[in-house]
N, CA, C and O of each residue as an XYZ file, in Angstrom:
656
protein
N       7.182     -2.376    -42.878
C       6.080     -1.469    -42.981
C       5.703     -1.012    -41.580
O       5.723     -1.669    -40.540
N       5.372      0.192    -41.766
C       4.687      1.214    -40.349
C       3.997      1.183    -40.689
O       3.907      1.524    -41.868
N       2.279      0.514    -39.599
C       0.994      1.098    -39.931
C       1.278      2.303    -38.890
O       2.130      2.288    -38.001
N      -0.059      3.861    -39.343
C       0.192      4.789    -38.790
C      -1.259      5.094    -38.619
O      -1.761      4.633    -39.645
N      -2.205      5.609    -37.904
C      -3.609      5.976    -37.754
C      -3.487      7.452    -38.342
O      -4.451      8.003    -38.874
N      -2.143      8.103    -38.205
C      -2.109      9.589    -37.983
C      -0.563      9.775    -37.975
O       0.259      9.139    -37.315
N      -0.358     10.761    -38.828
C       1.174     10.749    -38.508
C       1.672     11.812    -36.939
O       1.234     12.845    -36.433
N       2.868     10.789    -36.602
C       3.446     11.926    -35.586
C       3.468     13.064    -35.201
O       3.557     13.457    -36.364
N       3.471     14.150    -34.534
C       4.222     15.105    -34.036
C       5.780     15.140    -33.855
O       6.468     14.373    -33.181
N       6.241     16.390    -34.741
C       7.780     16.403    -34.327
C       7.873     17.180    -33.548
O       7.689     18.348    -33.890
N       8.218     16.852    -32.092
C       8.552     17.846    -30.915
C       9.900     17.214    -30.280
O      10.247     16.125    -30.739
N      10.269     17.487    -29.806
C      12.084     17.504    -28.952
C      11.672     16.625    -28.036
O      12.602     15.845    -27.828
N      10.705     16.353    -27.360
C      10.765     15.455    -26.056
C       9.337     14.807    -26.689
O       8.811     15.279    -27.697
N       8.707     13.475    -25.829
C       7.311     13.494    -25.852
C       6.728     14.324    -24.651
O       5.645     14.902    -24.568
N       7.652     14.227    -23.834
C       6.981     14.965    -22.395
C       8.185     16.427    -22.234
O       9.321     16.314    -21.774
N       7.701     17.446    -22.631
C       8.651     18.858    -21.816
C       9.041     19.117    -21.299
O       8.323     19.497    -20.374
N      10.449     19.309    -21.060
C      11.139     19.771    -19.722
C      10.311     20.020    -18.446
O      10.144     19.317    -17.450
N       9.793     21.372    -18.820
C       8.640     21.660    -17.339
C       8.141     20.538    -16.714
O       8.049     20.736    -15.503
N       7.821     19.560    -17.016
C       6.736     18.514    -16.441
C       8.054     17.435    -15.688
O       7.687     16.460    -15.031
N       9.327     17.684    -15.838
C      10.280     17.091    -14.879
C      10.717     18.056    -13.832
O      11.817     17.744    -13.374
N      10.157     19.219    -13.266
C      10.765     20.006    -12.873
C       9.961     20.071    -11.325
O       8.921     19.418    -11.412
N      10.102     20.545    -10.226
C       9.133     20.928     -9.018
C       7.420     21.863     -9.648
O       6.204     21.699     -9.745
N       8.441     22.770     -9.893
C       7.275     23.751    -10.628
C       6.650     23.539    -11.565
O       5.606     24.182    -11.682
N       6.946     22.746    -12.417
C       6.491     22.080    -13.586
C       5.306     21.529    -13.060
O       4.183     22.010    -13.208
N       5.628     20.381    -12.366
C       4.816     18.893    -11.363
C       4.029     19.773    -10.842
O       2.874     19.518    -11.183
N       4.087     20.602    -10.241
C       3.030     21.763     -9.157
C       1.911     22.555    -10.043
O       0.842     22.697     -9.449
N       1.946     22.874    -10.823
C       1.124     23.501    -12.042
C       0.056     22.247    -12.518
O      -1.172     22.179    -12.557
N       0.995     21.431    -12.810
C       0.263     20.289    -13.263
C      -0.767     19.538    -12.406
O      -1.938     19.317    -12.713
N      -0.101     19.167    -11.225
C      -0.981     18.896     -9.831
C      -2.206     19.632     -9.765
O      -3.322     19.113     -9.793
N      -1.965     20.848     -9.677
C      -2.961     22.031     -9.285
C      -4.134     22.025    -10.273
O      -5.292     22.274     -9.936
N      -3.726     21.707    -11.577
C      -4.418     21.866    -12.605
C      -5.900     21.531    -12.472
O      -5.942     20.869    -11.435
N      -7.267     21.637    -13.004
C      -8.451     20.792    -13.018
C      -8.181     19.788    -13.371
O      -7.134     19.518    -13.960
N      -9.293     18.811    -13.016
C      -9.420     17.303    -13.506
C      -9.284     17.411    -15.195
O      -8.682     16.630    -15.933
N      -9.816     18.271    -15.457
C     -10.182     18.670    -17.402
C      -8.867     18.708    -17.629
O      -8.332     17.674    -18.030
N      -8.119     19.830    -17.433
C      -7.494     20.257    -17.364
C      -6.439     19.252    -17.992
O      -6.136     19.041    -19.166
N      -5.943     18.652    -16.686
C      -5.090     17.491    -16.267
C      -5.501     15.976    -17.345
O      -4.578     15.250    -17.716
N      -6.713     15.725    -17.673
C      -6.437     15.041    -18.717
C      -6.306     15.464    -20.378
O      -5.809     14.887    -21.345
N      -6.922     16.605    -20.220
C      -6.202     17.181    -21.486
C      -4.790     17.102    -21.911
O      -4.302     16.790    -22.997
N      -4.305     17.422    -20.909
C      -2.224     17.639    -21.091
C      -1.879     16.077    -21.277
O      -0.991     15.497    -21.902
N      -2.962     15.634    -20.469
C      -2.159     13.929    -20.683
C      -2.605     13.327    -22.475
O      -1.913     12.707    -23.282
N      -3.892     13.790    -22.564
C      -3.995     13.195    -24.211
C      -3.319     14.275    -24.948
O      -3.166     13.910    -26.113
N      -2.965     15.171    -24.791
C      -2.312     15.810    -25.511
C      -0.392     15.221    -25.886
O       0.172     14.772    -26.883
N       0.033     15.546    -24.500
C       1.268     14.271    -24.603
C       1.034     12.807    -25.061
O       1.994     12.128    -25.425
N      -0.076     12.372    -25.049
C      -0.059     10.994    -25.311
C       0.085     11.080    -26.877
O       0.899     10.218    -27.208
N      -0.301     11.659    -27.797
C      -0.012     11.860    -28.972
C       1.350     11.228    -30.035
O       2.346     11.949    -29.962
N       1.441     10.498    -30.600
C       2.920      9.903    -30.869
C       3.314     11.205    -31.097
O       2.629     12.217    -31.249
N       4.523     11.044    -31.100
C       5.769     11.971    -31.429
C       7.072     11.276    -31.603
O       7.333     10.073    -31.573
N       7.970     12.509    -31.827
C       9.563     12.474    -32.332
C      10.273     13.395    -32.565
O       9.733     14.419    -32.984
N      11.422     13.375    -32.419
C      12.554     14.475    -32.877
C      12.651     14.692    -34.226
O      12.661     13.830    -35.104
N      12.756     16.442    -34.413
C      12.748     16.381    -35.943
C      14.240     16.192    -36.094
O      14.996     15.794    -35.208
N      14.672     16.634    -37.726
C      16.094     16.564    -37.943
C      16.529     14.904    -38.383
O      16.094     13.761    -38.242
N      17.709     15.642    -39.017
C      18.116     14.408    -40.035
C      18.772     13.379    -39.276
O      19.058     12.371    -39.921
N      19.128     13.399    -37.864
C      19.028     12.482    -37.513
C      17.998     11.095    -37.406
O      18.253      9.892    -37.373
N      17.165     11.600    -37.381
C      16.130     11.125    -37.803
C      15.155     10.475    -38.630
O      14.416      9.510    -38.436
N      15.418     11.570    -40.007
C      15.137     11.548    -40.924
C      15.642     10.572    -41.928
O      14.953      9.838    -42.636
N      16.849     10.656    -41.894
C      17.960     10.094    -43.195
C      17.947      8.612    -43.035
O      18.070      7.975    -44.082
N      17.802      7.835    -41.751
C      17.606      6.484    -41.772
C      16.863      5.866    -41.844
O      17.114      4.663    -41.908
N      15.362      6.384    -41.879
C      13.883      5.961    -42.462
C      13.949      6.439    -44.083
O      13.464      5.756    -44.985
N      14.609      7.688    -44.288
C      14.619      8.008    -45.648
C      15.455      7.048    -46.676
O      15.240      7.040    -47.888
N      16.415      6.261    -46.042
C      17.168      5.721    -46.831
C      16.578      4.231    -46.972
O      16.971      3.568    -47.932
N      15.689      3.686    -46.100
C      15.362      2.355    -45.649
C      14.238      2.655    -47.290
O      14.453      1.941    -48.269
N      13.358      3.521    -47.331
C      12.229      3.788    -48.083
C      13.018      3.995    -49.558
O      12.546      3.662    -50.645
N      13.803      4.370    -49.425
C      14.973      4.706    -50.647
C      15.485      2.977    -51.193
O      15.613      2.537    -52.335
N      15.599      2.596    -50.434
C      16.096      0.905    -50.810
C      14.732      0.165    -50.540
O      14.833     -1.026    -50.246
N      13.586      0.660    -50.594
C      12.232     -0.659    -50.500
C      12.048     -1.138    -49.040
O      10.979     -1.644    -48.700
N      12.900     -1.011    -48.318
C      12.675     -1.816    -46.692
C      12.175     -1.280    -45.607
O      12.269     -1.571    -44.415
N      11.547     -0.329    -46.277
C      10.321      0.580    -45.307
C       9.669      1.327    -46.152
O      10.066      1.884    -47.176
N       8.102      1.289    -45.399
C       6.897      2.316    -45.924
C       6.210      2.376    -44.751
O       6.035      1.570    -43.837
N       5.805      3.649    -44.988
C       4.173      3.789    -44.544
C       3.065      3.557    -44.884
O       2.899      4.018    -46.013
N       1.822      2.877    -44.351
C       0.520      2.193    -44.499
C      -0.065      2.891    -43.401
O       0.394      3.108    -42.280
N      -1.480      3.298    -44.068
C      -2.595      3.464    -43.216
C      -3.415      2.148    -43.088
O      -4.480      2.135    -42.471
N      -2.895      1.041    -43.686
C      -3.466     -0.870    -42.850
C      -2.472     -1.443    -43.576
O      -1.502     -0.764    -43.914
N      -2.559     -2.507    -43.847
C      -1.337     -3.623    -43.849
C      -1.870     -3.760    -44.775
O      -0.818     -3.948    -45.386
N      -2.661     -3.858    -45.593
C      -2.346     -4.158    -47.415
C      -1.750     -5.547    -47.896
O      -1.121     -5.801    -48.923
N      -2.006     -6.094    -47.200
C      -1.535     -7.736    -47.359
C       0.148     -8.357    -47.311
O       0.760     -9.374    -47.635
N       0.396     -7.105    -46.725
C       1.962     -7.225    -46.454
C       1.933     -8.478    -45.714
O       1.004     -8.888    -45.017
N       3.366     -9.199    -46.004
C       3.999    -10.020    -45.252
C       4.286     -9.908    -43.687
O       4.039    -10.590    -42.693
N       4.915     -8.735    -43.962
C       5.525     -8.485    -42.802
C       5.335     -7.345    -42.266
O       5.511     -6.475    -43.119
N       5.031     -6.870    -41.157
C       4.423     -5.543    -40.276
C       5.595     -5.218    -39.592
O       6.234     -6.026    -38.918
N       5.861     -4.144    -39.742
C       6.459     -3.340    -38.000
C       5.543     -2.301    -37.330
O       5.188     -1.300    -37.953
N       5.272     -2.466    -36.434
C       4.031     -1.567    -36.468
C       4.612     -1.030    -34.430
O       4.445     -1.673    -33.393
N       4.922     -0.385    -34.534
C       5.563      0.386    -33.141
C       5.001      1.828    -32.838
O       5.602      2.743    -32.276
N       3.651      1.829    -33.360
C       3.560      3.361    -33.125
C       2.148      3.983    -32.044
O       1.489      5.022    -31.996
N       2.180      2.739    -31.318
C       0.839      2.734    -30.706
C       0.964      1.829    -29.304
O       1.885      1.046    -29.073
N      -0.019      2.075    -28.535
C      -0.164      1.564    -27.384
C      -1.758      1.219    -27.089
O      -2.737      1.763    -27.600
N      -1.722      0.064    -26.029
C      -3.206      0.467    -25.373
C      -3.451      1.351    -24.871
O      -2.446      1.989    -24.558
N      -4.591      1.902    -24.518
C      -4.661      3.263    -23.484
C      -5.267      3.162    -22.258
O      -6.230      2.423    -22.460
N      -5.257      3.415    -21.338
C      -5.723      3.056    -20.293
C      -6.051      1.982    -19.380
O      -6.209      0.867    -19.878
N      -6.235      2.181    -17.625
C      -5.952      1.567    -17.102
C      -6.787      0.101    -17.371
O      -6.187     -0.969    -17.478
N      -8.076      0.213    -17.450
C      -9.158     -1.107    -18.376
C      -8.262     -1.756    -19.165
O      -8.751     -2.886    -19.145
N      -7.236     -1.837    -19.885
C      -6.353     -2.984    -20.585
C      -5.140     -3.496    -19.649
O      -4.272     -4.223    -20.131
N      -5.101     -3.032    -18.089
C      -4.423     -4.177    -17.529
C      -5.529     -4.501    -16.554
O      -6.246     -3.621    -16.078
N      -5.665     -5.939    -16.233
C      -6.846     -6.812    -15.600
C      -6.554     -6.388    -13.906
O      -7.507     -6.213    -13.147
N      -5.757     -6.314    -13.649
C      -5.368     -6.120    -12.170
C      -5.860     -4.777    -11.751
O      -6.771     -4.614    -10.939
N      -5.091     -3.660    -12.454
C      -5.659     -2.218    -12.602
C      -7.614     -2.084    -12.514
O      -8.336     -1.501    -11.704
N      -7.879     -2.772    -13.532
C      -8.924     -2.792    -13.813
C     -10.074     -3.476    -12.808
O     -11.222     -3.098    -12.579
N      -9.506     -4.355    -12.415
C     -10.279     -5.449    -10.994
C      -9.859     -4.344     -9.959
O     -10.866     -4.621     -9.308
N      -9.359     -3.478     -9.320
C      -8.969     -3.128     -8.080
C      -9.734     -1.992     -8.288
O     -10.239     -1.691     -7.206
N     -10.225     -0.832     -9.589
C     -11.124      0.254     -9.588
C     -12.386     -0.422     -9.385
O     -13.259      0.149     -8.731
N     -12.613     -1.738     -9.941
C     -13.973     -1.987     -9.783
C     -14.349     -2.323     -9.189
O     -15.526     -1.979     -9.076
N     -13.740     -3.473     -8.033
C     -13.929     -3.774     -6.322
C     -13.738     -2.845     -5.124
O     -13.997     -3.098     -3.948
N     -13.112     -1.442     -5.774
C     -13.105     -0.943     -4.616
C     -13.267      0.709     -5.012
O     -12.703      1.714     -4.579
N     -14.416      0.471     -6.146
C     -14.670      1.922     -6.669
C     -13.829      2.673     -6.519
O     -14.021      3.355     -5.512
N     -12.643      2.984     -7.221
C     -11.467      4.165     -7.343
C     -11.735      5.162     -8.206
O     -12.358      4.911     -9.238
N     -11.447      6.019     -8.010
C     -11.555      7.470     -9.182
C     -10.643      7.419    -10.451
O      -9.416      7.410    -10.557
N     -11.382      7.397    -11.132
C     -10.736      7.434    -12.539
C     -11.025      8.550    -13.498
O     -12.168      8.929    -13.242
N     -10.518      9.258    -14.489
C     -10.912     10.520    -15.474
C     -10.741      9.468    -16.267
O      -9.893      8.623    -15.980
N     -11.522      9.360    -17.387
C     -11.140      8.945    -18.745
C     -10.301      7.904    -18.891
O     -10.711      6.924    -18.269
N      -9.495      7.761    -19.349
C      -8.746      6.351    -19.261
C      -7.903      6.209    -18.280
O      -7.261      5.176    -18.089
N      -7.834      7.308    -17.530
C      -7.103      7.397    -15.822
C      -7.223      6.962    -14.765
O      -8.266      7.271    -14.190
N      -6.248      6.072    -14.035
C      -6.327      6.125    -12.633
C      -6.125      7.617    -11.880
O      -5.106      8.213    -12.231
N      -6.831      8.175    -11.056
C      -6.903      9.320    -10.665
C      -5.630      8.982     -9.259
O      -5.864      8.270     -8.282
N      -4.830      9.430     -9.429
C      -3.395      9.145     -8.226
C      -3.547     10.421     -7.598
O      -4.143     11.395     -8.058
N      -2.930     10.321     -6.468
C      -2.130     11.454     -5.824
C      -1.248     12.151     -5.911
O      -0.800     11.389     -6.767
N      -0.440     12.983     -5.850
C       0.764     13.827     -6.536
C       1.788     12.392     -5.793
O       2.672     12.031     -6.570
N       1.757     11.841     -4.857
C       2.912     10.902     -4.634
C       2.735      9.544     -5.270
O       3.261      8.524     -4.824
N       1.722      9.609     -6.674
C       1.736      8.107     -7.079
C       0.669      7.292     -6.335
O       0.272      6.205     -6.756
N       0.221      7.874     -5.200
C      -0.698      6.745     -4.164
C      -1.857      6.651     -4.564
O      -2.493      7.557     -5.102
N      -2.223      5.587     -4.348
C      -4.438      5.808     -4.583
C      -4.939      5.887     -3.212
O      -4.966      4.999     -2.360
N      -5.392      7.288     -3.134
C      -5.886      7.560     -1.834
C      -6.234      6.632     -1.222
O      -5.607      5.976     -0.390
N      -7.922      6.446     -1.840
C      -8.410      5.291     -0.937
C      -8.022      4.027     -0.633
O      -8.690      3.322      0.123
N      -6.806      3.591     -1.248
C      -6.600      2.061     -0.697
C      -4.469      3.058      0.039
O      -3.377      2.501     -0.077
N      -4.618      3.919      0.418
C      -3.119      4.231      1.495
C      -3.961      4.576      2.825
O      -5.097      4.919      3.153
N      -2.851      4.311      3.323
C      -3.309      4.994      5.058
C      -2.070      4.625      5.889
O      -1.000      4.263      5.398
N      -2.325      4.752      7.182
C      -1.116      4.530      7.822
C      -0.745      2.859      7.689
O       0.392      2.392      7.624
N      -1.624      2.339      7.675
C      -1.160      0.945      7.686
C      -0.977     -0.117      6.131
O      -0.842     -1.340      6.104
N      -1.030      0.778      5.030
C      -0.957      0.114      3.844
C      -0.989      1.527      2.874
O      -1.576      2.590      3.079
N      -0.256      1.170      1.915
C       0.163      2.172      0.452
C      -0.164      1.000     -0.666
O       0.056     -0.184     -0.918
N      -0.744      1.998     -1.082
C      -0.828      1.251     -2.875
C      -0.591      2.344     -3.881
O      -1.494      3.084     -4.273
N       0.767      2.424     -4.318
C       1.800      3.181     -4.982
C       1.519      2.264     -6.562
O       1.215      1.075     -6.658
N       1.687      3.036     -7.436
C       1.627      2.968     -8.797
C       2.261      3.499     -9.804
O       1.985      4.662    -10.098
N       3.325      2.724    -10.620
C       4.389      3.464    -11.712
C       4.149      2.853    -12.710
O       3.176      2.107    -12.822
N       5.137      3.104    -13.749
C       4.795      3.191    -15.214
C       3.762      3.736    -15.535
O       3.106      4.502    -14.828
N       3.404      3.224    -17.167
C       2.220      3.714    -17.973
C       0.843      4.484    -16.752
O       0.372      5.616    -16.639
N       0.628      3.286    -16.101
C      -0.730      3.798    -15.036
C      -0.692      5.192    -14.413
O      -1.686      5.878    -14.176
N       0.693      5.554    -14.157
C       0.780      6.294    -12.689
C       1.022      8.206    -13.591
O       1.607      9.171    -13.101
N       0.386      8.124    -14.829
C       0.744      9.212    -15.891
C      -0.213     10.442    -14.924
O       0.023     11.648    -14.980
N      -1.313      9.814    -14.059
C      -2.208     11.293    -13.287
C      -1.168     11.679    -12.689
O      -0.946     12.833    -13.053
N      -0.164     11.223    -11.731
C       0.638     12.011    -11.216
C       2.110     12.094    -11.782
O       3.039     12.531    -11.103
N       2.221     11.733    -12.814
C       4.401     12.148    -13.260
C       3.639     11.729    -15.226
O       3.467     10.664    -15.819
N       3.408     13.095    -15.591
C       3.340     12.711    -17.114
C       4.323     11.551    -17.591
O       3.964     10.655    -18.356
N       5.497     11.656    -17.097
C       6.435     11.043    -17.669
C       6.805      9.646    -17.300
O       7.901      9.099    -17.423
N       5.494      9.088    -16.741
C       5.601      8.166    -15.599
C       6.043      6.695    -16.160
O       6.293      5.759    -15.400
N       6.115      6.598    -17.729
C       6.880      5.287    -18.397
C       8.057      5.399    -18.823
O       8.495      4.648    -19.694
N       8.884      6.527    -18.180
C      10.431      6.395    -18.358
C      10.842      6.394    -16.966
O      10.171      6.587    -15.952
N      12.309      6.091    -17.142
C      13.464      6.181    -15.954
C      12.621      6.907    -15.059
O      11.954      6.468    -14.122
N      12.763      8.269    -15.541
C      13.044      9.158    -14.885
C      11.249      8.887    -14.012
O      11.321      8.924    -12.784
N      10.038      8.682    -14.504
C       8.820      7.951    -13.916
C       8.801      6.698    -12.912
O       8.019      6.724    -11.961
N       9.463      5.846    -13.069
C      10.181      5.011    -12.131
C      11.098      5.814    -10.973
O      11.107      5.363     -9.828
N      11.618      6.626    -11.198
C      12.731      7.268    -10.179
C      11.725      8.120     -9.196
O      11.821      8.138     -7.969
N      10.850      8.742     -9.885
C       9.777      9.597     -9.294
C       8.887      8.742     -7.952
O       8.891      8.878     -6.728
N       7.920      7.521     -9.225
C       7.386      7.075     -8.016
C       8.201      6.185     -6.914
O       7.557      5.644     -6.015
N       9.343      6.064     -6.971
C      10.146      5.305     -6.023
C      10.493      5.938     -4.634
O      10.282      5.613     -3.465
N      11.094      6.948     -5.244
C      11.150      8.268     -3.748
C       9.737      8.500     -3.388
O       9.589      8.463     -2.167
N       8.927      8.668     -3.876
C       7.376      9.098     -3.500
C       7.403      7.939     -2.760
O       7.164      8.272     -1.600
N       7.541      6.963     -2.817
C       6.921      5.720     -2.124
C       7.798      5.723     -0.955
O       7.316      5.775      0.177
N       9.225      5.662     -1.188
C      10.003      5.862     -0.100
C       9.631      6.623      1.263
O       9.553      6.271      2.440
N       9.435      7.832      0.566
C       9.089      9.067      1.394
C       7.997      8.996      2.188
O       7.945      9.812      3.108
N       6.800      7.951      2.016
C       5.332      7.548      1.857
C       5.560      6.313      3.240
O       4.731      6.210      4.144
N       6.620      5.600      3.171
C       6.239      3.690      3.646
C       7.517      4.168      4.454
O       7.053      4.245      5.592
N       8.788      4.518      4.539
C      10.090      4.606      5.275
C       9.899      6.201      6.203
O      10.635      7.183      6.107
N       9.121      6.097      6.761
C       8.845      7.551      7.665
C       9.961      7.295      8.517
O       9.857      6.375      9.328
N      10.999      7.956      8.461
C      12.227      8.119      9.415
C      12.836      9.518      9.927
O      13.053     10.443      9.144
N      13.025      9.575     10.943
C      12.952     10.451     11.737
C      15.156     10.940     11.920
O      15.529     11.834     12.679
């Protein structure tokens, strides 16, 4: 069983081409604070690929009894329930202790980053505090895949290895 609050969005990516691109990232950067968390709850939205790829192996599981959808668990045995996350930075304790000891900017469930991943106020010449995955979504929508890891890594690189 899938519990679901809401069913999916079928879109091709969760995050759009554009938002991996220079120009993409630059629009987005530029954007208002509003702005900028709008696009992020907007992507945050579950999603999926349409098409029978897709389709035909949940359709067939429901076809033989070994999958449904539930809006709660109904006294099921057994749950699969993969369609959700915590949200924001307040559900990791570390995240959460470092905005509140050292007053950081946050939108909404956001750490407010820099386009290079950094939190202003705790970088400078003598220390970076760089941030990837889930957290680091103010600056790389896409910031809990590969390709979000690959991002803030060069950012950091580029940031701490000043070489001439």
């Amino acid at each position: 069983m899938s519990i679901r609050r809401r069913e999916p969005l079928r879109r091709p990516l969760n995050v759009p081409r554009p938002f991996f691109s220079k120009r993409g990232l630059a629009a987005f950067h530029a954007a208002t604070t509003e702005r900028h968390a709008a696009t992020l709850r907007e992507l945050s939205t579950p999603s999926y690929p349409a098409g029978a790829a897709w389709d035909e192996p949940v359709r067939a599981a429901e076809r033989d009894s070994r999958f449904r959808v539930e809006a709660s668990p109904n006294g099921s045995e057994q749950v699969i329930a993969a369609t959700g996350f915590r949200h924001g930075f307040r559900h990791d304790l570390l995240l959460a202790d470092l905005v509140d000891a050292h007053e950081l900017p946050t939108h909404d469930r956001w750490l407010v980053l820099d386009p290079d991943s950094t939190v202003a106020a705790l970088t400078d010449e003598t220390r970076t505090l760089s941030v990837a995955g889930i957290a680091a979504q103010w600056a790389f929508p896409a910031a809990d895949t590969i390709a979000g890891a690959k991002y803030a890594a060069h950012a950091f690189r580029r940031r701490a290895c000043r070489t001439r």
